[in-house]
Kinemage of the C-alpha trace (Angstrom):
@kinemage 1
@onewidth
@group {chain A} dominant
@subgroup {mainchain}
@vectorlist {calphas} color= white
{ca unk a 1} P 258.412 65.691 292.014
{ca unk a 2} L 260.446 62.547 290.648
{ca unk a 3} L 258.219 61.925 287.998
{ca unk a 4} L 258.502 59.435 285.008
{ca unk a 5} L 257.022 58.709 281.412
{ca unk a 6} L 255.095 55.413 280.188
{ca unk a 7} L 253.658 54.184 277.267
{ca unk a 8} L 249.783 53.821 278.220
{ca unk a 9} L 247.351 52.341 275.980
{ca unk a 10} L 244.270 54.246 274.521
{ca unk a 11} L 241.458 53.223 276.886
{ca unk a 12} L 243.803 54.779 279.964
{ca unk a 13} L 244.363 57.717 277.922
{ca unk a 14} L 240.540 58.176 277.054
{ca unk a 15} L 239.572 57.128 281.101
{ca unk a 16} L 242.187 59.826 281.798
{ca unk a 17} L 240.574 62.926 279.341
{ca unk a 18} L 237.417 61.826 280.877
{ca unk a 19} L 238.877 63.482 284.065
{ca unk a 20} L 239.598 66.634 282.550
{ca unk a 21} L 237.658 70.100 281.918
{ca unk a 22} L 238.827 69.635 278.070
{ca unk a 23} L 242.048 68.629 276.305
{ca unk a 24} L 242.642 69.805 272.628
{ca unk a 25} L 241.115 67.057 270.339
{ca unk a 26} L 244.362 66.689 268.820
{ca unk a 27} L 245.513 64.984 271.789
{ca unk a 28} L 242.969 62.298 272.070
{ca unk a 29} L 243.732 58.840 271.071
{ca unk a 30} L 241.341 58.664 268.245
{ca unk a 31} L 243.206 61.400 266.708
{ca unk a 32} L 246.184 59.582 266.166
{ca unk a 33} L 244.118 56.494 264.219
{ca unk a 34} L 243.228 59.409 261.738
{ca unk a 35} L 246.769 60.480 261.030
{ca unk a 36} L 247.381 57.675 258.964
{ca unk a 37} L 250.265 58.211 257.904
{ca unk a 38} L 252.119 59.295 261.357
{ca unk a 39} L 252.471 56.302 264.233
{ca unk a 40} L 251.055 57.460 267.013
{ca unk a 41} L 251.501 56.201 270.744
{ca unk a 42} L 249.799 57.382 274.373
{ca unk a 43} L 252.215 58.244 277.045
{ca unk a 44} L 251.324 59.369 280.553
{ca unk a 45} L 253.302 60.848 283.355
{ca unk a 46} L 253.187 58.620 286.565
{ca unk a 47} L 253.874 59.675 290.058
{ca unk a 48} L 254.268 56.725 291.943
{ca unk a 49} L 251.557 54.828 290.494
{ca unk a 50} L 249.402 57.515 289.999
{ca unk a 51} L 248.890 58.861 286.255
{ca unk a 52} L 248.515 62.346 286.675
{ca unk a 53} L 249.313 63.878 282.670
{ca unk a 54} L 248.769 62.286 279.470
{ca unk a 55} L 249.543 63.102 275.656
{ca unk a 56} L 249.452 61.528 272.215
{ca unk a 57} L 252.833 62.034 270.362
{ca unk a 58} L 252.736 61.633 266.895
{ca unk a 59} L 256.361 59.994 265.289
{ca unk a 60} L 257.148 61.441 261.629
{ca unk a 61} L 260.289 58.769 260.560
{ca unk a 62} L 263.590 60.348 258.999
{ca unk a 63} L 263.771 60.056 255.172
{ca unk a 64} L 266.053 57.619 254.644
{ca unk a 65} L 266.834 57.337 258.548
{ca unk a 66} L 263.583 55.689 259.306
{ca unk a 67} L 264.680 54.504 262.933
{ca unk a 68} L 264.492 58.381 263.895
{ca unk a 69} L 261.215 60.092 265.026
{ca unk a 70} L 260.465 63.424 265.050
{ca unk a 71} L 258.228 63.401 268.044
{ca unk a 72} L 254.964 66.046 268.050
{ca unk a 73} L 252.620 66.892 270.452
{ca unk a 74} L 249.623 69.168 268.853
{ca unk a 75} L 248.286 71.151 271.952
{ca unk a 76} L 249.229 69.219 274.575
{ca unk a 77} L 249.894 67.083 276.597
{ca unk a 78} L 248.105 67.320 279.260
{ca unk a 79} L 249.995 68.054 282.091
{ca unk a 80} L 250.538 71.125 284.905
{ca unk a 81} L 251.865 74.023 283.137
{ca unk a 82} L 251.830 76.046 285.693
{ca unk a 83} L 254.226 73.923 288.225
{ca unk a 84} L 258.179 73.253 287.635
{ca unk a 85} L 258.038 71.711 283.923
{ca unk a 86} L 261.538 70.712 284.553
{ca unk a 87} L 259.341 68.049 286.177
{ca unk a 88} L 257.562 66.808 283.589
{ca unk a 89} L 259.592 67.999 280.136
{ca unk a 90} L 262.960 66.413 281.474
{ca unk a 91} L 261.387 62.953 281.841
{ca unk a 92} L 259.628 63.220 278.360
{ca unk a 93} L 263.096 64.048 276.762
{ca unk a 94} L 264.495 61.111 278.390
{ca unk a 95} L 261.640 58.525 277.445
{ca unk a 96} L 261.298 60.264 273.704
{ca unk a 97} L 264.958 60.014 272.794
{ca unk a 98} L 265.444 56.196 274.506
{ca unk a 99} L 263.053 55.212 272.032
{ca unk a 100} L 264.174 56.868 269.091
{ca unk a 101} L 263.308 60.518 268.402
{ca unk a 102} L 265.615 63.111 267.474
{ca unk a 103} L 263.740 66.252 268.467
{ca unk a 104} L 260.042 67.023 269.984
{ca unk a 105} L 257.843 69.101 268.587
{ca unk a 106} L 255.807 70.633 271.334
{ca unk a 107} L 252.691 72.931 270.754
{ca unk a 108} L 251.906 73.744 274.591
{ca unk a 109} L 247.971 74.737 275.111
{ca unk a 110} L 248.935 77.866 276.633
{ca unk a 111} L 247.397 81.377 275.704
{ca unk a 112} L 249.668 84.379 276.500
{ca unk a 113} L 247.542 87.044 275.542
{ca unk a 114} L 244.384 88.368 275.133
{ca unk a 115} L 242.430 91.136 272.920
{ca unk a 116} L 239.315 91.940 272.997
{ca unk a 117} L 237.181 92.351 269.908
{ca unk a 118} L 236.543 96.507 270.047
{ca unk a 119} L 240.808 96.570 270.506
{ca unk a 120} L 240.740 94.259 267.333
{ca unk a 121} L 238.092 96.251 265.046
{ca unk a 122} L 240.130 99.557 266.425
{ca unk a 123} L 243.433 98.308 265.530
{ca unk a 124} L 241.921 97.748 261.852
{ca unk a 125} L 240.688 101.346 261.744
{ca unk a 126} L 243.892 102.423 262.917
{ca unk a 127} L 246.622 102.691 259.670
{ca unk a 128} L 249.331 103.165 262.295
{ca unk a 129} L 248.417 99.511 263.422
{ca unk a 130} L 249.885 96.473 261.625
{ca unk a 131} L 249.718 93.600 263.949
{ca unk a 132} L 247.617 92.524 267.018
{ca unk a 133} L 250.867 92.543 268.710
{ca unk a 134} L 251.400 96.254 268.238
{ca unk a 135} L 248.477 96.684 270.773
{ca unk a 136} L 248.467 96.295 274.411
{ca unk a 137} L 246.942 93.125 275.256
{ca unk a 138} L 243.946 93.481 277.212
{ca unk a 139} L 245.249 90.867 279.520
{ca unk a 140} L 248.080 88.463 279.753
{ca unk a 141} L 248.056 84.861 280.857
{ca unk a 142} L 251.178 84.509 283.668
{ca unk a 143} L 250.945 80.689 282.770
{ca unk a 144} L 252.042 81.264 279.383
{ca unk a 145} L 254.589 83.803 280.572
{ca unk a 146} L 256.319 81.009 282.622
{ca unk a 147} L 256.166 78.460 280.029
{ca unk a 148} L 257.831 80.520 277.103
{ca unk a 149} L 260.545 81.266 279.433
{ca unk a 150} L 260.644 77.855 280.472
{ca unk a 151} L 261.058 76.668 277.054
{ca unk a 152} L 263.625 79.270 276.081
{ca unk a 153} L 265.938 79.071 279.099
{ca unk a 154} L 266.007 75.269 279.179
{ca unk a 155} L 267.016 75.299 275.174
{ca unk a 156} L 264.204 74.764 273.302
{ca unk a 157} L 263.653 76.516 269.598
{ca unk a 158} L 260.476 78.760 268.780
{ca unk a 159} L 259.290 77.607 265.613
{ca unk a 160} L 256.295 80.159 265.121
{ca unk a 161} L 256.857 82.585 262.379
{ca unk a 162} L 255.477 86.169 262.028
{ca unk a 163} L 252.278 85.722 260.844
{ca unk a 164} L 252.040 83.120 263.015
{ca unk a 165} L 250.952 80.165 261.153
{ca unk a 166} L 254.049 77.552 262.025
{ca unk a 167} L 254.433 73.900 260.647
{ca unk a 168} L 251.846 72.590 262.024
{ca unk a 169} L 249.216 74.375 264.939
{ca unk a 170} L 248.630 78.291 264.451
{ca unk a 171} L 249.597 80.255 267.804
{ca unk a 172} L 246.930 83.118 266.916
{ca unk a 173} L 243.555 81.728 267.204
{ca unk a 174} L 240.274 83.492 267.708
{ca unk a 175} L 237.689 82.460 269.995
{ca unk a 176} L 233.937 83.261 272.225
{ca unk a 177} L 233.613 82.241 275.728
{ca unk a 178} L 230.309 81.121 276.561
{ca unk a 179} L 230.697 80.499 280.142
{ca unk a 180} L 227.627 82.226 281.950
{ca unk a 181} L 226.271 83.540 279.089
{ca unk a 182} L 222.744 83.412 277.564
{ca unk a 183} L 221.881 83.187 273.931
{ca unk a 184} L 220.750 86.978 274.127
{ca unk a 185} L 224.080 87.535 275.881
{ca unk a 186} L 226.109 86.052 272.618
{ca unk a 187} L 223.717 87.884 270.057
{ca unk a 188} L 224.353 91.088 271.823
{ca unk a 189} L 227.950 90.285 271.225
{ca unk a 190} L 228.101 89.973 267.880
{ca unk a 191} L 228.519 93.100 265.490
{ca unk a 192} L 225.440 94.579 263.341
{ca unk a 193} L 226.440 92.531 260.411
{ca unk a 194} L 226.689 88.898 261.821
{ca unk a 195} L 223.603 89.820 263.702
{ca unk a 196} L 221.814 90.949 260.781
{ca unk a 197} L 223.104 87.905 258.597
{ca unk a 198} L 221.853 85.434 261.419
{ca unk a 199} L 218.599 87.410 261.081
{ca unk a 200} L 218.930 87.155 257.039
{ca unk a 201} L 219.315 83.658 257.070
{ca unk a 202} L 216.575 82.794 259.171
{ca unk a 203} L 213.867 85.021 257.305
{ca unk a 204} L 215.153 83.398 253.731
{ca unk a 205} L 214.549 80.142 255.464
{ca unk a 206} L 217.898 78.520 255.694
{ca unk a 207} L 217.671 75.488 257.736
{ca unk a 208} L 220.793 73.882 259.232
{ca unk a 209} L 220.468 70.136 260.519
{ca unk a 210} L 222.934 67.948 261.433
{ca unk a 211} L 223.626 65.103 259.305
{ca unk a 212} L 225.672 62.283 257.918
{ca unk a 213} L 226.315 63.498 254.083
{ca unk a 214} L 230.335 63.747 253.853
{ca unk a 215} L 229.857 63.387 249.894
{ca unk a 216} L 227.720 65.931 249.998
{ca unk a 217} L 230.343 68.067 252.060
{ca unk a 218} L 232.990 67.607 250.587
{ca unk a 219} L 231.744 68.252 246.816
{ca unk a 220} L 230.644 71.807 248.418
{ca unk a 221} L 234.663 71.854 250.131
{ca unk a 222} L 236.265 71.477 247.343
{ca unk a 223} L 234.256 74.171 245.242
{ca unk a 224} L 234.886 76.194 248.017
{ca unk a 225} L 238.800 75.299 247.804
{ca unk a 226} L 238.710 76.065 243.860
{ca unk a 227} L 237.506 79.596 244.967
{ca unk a 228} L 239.632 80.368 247.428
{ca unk a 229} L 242.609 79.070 246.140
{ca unk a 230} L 243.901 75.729 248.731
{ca unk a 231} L 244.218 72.268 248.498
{ca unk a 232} L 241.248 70.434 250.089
{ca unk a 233} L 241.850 67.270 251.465
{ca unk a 234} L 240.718 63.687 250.130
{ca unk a 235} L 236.804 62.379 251.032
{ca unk a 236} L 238.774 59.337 252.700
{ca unk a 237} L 240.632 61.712 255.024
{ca unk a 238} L 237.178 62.992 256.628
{ca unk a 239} L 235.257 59.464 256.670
{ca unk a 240} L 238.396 58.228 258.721
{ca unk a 241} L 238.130 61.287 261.316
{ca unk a 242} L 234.376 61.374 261.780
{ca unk a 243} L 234.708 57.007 262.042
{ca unk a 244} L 237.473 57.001 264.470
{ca unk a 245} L 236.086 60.580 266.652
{ca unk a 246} L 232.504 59.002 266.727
{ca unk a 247} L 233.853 55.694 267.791
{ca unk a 248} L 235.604 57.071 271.076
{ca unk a 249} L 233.067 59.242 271.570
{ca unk a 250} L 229.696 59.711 269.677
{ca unk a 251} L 229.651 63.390 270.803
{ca unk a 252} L 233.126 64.157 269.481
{ca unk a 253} L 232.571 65.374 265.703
{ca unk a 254} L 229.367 66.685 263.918
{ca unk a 255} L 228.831 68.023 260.575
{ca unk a 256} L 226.295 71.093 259.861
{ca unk a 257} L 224.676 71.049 256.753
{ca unk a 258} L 222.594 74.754 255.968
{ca unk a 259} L 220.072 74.286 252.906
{ca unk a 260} L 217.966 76.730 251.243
{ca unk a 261} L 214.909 75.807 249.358
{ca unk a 262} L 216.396 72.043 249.151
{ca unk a 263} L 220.099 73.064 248.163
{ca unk a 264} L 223.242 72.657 250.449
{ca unk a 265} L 224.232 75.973 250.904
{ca unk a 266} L 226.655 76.140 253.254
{ca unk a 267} L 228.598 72.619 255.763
{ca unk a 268} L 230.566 72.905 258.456
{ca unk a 269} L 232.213 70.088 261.253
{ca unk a 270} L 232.435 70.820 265.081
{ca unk a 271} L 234.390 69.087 267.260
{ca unk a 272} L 233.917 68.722 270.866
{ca unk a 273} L 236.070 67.621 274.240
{ca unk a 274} L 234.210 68.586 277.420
{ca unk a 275} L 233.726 71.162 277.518
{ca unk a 276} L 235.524 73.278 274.882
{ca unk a 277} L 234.334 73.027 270.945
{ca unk a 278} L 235.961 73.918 268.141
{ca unk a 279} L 235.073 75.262 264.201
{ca unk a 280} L 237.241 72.560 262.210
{ca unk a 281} L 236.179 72.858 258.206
{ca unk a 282} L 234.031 75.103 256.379
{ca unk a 283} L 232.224 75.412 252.954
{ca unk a 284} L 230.385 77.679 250.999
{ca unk a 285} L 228.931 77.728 247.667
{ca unk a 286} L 229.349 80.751 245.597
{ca unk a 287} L 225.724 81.114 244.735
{ca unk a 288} L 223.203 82.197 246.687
{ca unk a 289} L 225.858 83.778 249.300
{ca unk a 290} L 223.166 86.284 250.084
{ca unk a 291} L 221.158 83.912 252.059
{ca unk a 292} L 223.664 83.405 254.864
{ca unk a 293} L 223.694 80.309 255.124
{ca unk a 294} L 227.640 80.482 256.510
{ca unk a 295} L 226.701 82.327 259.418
{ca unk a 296} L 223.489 80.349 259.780
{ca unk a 297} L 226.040 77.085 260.687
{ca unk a 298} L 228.299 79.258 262.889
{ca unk a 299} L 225.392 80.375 265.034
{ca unk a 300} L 223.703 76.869 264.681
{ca unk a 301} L 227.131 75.180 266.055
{ca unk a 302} L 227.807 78.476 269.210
{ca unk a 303} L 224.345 77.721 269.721
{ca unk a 304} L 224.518 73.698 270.403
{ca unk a 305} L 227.913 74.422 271.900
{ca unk a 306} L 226.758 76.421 274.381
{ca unk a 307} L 223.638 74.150 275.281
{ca unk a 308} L 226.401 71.441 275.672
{ca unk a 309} L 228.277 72.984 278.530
{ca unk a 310} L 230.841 74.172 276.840
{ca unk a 311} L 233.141 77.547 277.949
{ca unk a 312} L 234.737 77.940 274.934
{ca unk a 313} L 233.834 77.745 271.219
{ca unk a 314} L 237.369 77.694 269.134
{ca unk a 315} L 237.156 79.195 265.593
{ca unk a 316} L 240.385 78.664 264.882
{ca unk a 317} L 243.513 79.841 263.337
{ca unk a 318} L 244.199 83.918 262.529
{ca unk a 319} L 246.798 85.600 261.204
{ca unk a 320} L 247.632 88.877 263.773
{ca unk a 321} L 247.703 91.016 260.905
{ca unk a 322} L 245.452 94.207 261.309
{ca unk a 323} L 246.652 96.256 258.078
{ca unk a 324} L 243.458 96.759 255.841
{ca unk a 325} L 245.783 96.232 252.946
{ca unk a 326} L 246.388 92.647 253.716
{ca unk a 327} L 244.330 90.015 251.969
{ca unk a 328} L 244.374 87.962 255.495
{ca unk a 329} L 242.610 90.906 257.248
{ca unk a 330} L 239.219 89.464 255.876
{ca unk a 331} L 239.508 86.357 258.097
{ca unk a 332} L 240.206 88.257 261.484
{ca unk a 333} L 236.977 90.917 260.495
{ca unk a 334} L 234.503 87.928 260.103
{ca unk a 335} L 235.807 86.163 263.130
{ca unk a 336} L 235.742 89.371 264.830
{ca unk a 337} L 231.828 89.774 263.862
{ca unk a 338} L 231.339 87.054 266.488
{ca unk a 339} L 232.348 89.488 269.355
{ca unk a 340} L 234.881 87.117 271.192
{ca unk a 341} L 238.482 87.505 271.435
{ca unk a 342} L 241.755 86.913 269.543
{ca unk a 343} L 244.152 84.922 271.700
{ca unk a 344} L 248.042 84.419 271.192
{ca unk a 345} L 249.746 80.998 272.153
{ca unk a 346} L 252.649 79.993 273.122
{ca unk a 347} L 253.266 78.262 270.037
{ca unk a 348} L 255.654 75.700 268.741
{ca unk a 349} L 258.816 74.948 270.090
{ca unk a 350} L 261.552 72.117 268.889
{ca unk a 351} L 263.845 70.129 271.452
{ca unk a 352} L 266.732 68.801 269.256
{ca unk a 353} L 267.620 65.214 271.076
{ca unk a 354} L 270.116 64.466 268.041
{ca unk a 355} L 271.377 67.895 266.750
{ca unk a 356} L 272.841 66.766 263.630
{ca unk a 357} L 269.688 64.764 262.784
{ca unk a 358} L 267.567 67.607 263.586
{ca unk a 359} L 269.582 70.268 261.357
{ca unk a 360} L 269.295 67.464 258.517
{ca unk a 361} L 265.538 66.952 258.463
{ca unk a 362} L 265.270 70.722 259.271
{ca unk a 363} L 267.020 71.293 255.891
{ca unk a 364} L 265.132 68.611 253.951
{ca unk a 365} L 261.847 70.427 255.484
{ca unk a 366} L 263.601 73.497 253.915
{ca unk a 367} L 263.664 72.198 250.472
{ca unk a 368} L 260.363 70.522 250.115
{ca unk a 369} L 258.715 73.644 251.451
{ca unk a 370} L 260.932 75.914 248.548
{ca unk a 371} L 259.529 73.059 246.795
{ca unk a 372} L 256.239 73.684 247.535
{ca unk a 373} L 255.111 69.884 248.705
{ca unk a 374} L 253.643 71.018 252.015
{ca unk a 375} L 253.624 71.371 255.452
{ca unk a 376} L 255.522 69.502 258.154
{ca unk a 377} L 253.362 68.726 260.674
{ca unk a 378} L 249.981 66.864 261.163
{ca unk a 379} L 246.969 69.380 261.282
{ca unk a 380} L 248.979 71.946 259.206
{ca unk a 381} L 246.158 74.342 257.139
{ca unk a 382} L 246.735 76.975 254.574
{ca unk a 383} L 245.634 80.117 256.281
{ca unk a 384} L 242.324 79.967 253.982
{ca unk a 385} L 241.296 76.698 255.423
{ca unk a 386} L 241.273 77.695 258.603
{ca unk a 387} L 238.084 79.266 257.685
């Protein structure tokens, strides 16, 4: 193919997502209006006249060298992974650097491979087990096979680190198909405990609605931040995501609210694309953690997920540590409780278009990380708030 790349604007973006099973809601237009403080732009790859990919790249400027992008695409774009991406990566590079970038950031959508929950829960029995990756995979993805050798053999950089959480996207992610399954079928799923807790809930007479209190949210976030020990992010950040999601699509975000005898409990926000969904934030409070009301809002959102259409709920990032010792354990074995699977990415790879550039801002990322001023990349989460 003798493709090439195009600024589009958002409403051909949006007609062209429309088209698709799902794309990663960080690739949607709307998602660039919430990253305030990244410009964002729409590009599609035409052949002939005929848009057949799309992606949002978000544009971090250079301290001090603000005519120089580092260019990221979160999950995406959308595009065929499985054909030549010489194709379609080549023609990127060329548009992306013409206009001013010095590297891409690309977080392809890709799984490589897949464990099962019973492998998982096994692995954490097992003291001769460490990571996920120490066990055979139950199956492997070729797709992602050919894209991480793509990437590697045409001179890109893996940015993922070993426990997996990168700059920005995490490449180990846990998640429940629902295609052609029943309610019953995703109860049976579950482990004892999550059942039982769903059960729990119910009998104390939790009730989760869906509603429209952020305030009320994100008091309950940031006690649950003060506990757990991360930064939660401003009120202002989550008014602008559920305005600009609900104004391309008034599907796209909702926000779970579990009470118990007239107290919030437990909040959590689902976002959906076609027809994949995915757990974004959490809370919790500290009392009254014996009425469930956590698990309540998971099964509330598989539930409404799976009466949507959806084939995949997303619960988001893991660390692929299995060693009991390790205070991130406790993430994977409540994920796990959901039955599902964990699922490894591709990850994050950089393209340096200006190598000098990019070994500057890669050393000035360097420092203010030492630093400890944050992450990189938009959509970057501590490994607690990916709960």
């Amino acid at each position: 193919m003798n493709l090439t790349v195009g600024p589009i604007s958002a409403a051909e973006h949006l007609a062209f997502i429309r088209n698709q099973p799902s794309v990663s809601f960080l690739q949607t237009p709307a998602w660039g209006r919430v990253k305030t403080e990244w410009r964002s732009e729409s590009i599609g790859w035409y052949d002939g006249q005929q848009l057949i990919g799309a992606g949002l790249v978000l544009h971090r400027p250079v301290p001090r060298l603000e005519r120089y992008t580092l260019a990221y695409l979160a999950e995406g774009p959308a595009i065929d992974w499985s054909s030549d991406l010489s194709d379609w990566l080549d023609p990127l590079a060329t548009y992306l650097k013409k206009h001013g970038a010095f590297a891409i950031r690309l977080v392809p959508p890709i799984p490589t491979d897949i464990w099962n929950a019973a492998q998982v829960k096994e692995g954490i029995a097992d003291p001769a087990v460490q990571r996920l990756t120490d066990l055979p995979s139950q199956r492997t993805n070729p797709t992602g096979t050919h894209v991480t050798n793509h990437l590697r053999n045409a001179g890109w950089l893996a940015q993922s680190p070993e426990d997996g959480f990168g700059v920005g996207q995490p490449q180990f992610r846990y998640e429940v198909p629902l295609a052609g399954k029943t309610e019953d079928d995703l109860l049976a799923g579950m482990n004892k405990l999550w059942r039982r807790n769903i059960k729990k809930a119910a009998k104390e007479g939790v009730e989760v609605s869906v509603g429209t209190g952020l305030k009320s949210f994100h008091d309950l976030y940031v006690h649950t931040a003060e506990r757990d020990g991360f930064t939660p992010r401003p009120l202002r950040y989550f008014e602008t995501m559920f305005a600009e999601l609900t104004a391309e699509d008034h599907e796209r975000i909702k926000l779970y609210l579990a009470h118990h005898q007239g107290e919030l409990v437990a909040a959590a926000i689902m976002v959906r694309v076609g027809t994949r969904a995915w757990y974004s934030y959490g809370a919790s409070s500290t009392d009254k953690r014996e009425v469930r009301g956590s698990n309540a809002c998971q099964w509330a959102m598989i539930r409404d997920s799976l009466a949507a259409g959806c084939d995949v709920y997303d619960l988001r990032g893991i660390t692929p540590t299995l060693d009991a010792d390790d205070s991130h354990v406790g993430l994977v074995q409540f994920k796990v409780g959901t039955g599902g699977e964990a699922v490894r990415y591709v990850g994050e790879w950089d393209l340096p278009l200006r190598p000098i550039i990019y070994r500057a801002f890669d050393h000035y990322l360097r420092q203010r990380g030492a630093a400890g001023q944050g992450s990189a990349a938009p959509g970057a989460r501590s490994r607690r708030r990916a709960r």
